[in-house]
Structures are given as C-alpha cells and as structure tokens.
MIMIMAR-762968 format. One record per residue (C-alpha): x, y, z; residue in three letters. Coordinates in steps of 0.25 Angstrom, whole numbers, plus 2048, in hexadecimal, padded with zeros to 3 digits. Layout:
BEGIN
xx:X | yy:Y | zz:Z | r:ALA
...
// end
This chain:
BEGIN
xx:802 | yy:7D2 | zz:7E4 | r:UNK
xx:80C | yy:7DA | zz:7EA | r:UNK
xx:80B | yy:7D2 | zz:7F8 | r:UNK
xx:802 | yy:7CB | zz:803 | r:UNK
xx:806 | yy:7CC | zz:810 | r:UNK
xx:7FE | yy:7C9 | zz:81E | r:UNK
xx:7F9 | yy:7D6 | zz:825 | r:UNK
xx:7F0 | yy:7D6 | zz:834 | r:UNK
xx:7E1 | yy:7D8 | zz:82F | r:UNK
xx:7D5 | yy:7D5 | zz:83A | r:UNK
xx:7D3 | yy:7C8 | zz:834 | r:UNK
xx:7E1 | yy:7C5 | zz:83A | r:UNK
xx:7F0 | yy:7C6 | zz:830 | r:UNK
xx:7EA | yy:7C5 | zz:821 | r:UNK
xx:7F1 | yy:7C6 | zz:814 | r:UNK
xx:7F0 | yy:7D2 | zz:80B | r:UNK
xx:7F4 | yy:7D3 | zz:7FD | r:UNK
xx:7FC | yy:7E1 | zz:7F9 | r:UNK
xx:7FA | yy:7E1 | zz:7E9 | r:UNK
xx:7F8 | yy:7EC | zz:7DE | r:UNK
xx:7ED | yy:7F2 | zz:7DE | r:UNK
xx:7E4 | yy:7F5 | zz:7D1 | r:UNK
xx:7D6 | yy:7FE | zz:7CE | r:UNK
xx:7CE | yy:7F3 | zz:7D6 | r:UNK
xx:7D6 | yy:7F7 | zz:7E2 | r:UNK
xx:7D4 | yy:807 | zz:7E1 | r:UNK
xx:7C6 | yy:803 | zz:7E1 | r:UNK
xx:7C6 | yy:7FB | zz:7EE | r:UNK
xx:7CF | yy:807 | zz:7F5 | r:UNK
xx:7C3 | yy:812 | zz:7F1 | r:UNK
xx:7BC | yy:809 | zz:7F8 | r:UNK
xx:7C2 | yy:80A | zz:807 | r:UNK
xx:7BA | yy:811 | zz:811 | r:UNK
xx:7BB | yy:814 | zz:820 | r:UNK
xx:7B6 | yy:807 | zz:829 | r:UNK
xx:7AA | yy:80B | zz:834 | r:UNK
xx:7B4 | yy:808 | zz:83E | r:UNK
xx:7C3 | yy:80C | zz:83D | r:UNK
xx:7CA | yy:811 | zz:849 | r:UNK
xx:7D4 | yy:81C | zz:840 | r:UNK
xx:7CA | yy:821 | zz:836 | r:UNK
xx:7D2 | yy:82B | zz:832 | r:UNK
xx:7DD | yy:81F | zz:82D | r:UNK
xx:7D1 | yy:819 | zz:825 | r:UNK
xx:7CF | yy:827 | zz:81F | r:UNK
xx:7DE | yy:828 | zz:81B | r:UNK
xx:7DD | yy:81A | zz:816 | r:UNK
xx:7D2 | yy:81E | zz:80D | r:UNK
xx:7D8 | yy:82C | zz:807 | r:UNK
xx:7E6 | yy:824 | zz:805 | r:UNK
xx:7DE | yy:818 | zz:7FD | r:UNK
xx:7D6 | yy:822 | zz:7F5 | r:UNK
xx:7E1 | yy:82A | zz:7F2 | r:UNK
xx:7E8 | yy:81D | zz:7ED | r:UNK
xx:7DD | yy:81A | zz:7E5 | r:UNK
xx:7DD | yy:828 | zz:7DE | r:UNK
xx:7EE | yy:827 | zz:7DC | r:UNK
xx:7EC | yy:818 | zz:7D4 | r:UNK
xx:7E0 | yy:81C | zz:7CD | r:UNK
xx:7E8 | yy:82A | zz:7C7 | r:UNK
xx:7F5 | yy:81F | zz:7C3 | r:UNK
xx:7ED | yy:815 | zz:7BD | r:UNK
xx:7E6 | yy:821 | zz:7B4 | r:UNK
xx:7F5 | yy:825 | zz:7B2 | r:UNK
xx:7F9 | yy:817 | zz:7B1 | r:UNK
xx:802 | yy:817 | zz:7B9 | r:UNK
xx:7FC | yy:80E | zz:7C4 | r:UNK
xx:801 | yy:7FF | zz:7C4 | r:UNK
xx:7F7 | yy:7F3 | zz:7C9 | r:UNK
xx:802 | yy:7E9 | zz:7CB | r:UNK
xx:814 | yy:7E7 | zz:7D0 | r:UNK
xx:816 | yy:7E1 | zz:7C0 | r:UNK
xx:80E | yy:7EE | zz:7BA | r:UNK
xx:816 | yy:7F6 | zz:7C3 | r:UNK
xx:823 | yy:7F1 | zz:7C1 | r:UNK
xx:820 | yy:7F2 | zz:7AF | r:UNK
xx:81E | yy:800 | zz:7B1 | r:UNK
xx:82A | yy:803 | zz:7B9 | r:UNK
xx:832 | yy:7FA | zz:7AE | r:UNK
xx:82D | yy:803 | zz:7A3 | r:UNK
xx:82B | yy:810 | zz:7AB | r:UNK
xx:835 | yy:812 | zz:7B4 | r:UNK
xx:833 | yy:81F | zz:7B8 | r:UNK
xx:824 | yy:81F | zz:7B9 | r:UNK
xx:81B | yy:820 | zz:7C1 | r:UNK
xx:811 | yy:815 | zz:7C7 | r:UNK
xx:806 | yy:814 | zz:7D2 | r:UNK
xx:801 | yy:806 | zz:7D7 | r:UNK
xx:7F6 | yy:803 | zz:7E2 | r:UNK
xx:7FC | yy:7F9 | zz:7EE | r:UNK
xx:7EE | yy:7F1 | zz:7F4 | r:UNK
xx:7EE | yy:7E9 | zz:801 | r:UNK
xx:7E3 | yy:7DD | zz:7FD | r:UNK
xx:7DE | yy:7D5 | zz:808 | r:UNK
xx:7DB | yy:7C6 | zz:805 | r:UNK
xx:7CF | yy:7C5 | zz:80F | r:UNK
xx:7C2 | yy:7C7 | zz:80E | r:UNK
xx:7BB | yy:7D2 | zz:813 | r:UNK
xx:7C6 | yy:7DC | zz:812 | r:UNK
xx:7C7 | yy:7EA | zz:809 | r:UNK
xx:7CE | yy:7E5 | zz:7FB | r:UNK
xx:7D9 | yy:7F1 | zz:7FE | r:UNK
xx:7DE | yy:7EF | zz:80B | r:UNK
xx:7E9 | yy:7F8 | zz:809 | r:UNK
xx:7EF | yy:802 | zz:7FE | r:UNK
xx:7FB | yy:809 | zz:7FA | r:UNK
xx:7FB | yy:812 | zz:7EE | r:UNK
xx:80B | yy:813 | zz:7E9 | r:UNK
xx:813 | yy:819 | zz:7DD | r:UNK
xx:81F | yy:815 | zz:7D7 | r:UNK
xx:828 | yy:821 | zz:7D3 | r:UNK
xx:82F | yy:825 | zz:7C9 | r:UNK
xx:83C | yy:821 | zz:7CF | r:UNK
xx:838 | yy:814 | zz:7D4 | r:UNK
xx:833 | yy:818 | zz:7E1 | r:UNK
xx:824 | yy:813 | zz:7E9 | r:UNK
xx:81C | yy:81E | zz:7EE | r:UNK
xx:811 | yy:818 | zz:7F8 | r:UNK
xx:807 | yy:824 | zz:7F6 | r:UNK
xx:7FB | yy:81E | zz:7FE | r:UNK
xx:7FD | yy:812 | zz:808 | r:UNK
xx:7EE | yy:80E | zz:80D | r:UNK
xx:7E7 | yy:803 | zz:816 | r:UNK
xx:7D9 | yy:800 | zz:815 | r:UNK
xx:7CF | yy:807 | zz:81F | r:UNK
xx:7CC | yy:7F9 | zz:825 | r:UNK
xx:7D9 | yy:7F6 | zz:826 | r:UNK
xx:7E1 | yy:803 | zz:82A | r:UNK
xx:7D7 | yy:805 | zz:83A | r:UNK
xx:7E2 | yy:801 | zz:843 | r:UNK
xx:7D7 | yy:7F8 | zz:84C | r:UNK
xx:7D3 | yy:7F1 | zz:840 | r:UNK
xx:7DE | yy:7E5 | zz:840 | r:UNK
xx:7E6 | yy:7E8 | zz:833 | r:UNK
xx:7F3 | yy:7EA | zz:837 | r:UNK
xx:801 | yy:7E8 | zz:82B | r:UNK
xx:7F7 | yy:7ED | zz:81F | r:UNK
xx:7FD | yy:7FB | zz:81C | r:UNK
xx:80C | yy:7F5 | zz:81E | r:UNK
xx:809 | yy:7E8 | zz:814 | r:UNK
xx:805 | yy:7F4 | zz:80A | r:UNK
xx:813 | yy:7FB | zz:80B | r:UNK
xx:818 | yy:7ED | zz:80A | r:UNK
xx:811 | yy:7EC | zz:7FD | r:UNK
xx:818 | yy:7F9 | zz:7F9 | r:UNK
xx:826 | yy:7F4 | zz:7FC | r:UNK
xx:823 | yy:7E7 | zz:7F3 | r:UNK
xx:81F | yy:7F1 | zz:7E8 | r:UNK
xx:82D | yy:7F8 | zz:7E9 | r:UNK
xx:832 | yy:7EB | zz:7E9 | r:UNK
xx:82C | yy:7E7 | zz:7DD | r:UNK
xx:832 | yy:7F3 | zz:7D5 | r:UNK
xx:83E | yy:7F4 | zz:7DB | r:UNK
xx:83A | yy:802 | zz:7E2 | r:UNK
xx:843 | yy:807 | zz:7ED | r:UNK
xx:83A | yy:811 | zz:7F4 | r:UNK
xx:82D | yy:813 | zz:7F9 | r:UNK
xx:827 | yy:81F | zz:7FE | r:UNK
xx:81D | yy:826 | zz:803 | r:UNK
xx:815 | yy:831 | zz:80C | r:UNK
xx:810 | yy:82F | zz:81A | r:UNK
xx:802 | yy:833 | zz:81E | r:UNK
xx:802 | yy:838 | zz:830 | r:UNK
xx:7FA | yy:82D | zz:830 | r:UNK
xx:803 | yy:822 | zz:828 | r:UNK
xx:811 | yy:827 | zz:82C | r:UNK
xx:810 | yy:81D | zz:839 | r:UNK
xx:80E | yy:812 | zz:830 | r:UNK
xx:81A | yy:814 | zz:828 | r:UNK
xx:822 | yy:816 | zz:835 | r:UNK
xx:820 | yy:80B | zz:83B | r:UNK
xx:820 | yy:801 | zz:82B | r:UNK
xx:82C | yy:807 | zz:827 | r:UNK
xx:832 | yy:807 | zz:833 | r:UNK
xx:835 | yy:816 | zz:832 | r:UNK
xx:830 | yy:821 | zz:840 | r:UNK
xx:835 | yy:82D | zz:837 | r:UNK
xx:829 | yy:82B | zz:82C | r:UNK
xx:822 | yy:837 | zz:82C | r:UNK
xx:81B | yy:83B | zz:81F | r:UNK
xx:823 | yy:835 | zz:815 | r:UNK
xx:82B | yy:825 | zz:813 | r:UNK
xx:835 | yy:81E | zz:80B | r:UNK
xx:836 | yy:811 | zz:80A | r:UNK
xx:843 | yy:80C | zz:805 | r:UNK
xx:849 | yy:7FF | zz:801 | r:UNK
xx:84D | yy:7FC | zz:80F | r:UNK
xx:840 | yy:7FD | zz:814 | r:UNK
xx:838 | yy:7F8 | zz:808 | r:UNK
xx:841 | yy:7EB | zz:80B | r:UNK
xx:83B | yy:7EA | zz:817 | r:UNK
xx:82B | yy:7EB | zz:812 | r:UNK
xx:82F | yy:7E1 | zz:80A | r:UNK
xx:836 | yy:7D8 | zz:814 | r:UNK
xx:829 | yy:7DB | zz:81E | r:UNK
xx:820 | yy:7D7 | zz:810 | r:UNK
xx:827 | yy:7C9 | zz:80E | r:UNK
xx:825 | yy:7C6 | zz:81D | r:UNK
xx:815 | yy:7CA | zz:81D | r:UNK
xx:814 | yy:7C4 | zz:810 | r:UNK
xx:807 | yy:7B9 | zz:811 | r:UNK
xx:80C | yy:7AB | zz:80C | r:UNK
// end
C-alpha cells in the first residue's frame, strides 16, 4: 500500500487506500459506466476514455513486461535497469461497502532518466459528478503519485492537461499559468507529500 488517507464521500470523510494496481483492477476499470444521474456527463464520459485508455497502456507493458504490480518490484527493476522503462497502475480502493472497487486511477511511466510521467489521472463516474459528495479524491491520487517518486528518489513528475483537467491542476499545484502541460518539481512534490502525512488516516 502506497497510503491511506481520509477523503469527503456521501457517507461523510472516509478512508481510501492508494495501492498498485494488478490484472484484477484493469478488470474492475472496464467495468465503469456512466451513472442514470450525473449532472456533467460529459466529465463521466472523459472519465471512462481516460480509464480504458489506462487499461489498454498497462495491458500493452505487462505483455512487454514492463509493468510492475508493487513499490519493491519497481524499485529491483530500476536497481537492475537503470535506464529502462517501466509502467505501473495507481488504484484509489475504498474500504466501504457498496462503493466501485477502483475509485480512482492513475496510469504512470517512469522514464528513462528517472522521471514520472502521469499519463492518465482518472476518478470513478460515481465519484467525479460535482453534486455527488466526493470532494479530495482526484488530489489523494496525485498525492499517491508524489509518494511514488518518493519511493524512488525521482525528482519530477509531469504531465498533460486535458481543457477540461487543467483547473484541477491549477488550483492542486497551486499554479494559474497551467495550460496544457505541468511539472511538478521537488518543491512542489514536498508539498503533496507534506499534504499526504497530514490527510494520512491513523
């Protein structure tokens, strides 16, 4: 497990577990559909191309293999390839019951020079309709990110900004000038990390 952390869900705050994902989990992200009642369908259908394009990324490294199912498996392969290239699945697991077994996803690379690239950063259909009561989930997920580069000693993390998820950066990373495109450097992933320990469940 990467972290647990408290996020606003209808049921009122709630822990959610951010782990590496496995084959079971691009299973359960197929699975994401579009509730009857959202009030931003189209941010349930960007959810749902984000997750299946996730899905079709880990399966195509884990055929490779280069996909990694856990921090220790990660950190062997960087030990013994240290320019190679490796893909892992970051998975937002709720522990209550009824609730999607994938909350949340984030598809990532580590590059060849030691860098993170967060290719797709997605949050459940249930949870991503702004009148549905989740509130913190896509944030805990970046988080999980910064633990990661944390993990392996990565300074960086970057990636692109959809019209739609370039607000959402703005205002995390505390930068107006986001437009399609963000780095997060040491500084900032400090600070995810700091936010992380202080949102930690105990």
């Amino acid at each position: 497990m990467i972290a647990s952390l408290n996020i606003l869900t209808p049921k009122g705050p709630q822990p959610v577990r951010i782990e590496i994902g496995g084959p079971k989990d691009d299973r359960a992200i197929r699975g994401w559909r579009t509730p009857s009642i959202h009030t931003r369908p189209e941010l349930a259908a960007d959810a749902i191309e984000f997750a299946t394009l996730a899905g079709k990324r880990w399966r195509y490294y884990l055929r490779r293999g280069e996909a990694v199912t856990s921090i220790q498996t990660l950190q062997s392969r960087i030990a013994d390839q240290p320019d190679g290239e490796f893909g892992f699945l970051l998975i937002a697991r709720p522990t209550w019951k009824p609730a999607p077994s994938a909350l949340g996803i984030a598809w990532c690379r580590r590059t060849w020079c030691h860098h993170i690239v967060l290719d797709f950063l997605a949050v459940h259909p249930k949870a991503n309709d702004p009148a549905g009561g989740f509130r913190g989930l896509g944030g805990a997920m970046l988080m999980g990110v910064a633990a990661v580069a944390s993990a392996i000693d990565s300074p960086l993390v970057w990636g692109e900004a959809t019209a739609a998820s370039s607000t959402f950066y703005q205002k995390i990373l505390g930068e107006p000038s986001i437009q399609d495109h963000f780095f997060i450097a040491a500084e900032q992933l400090e600070k995810l990390r700091n936010e992380l320990l202080r949102r930690t469940d105990s």
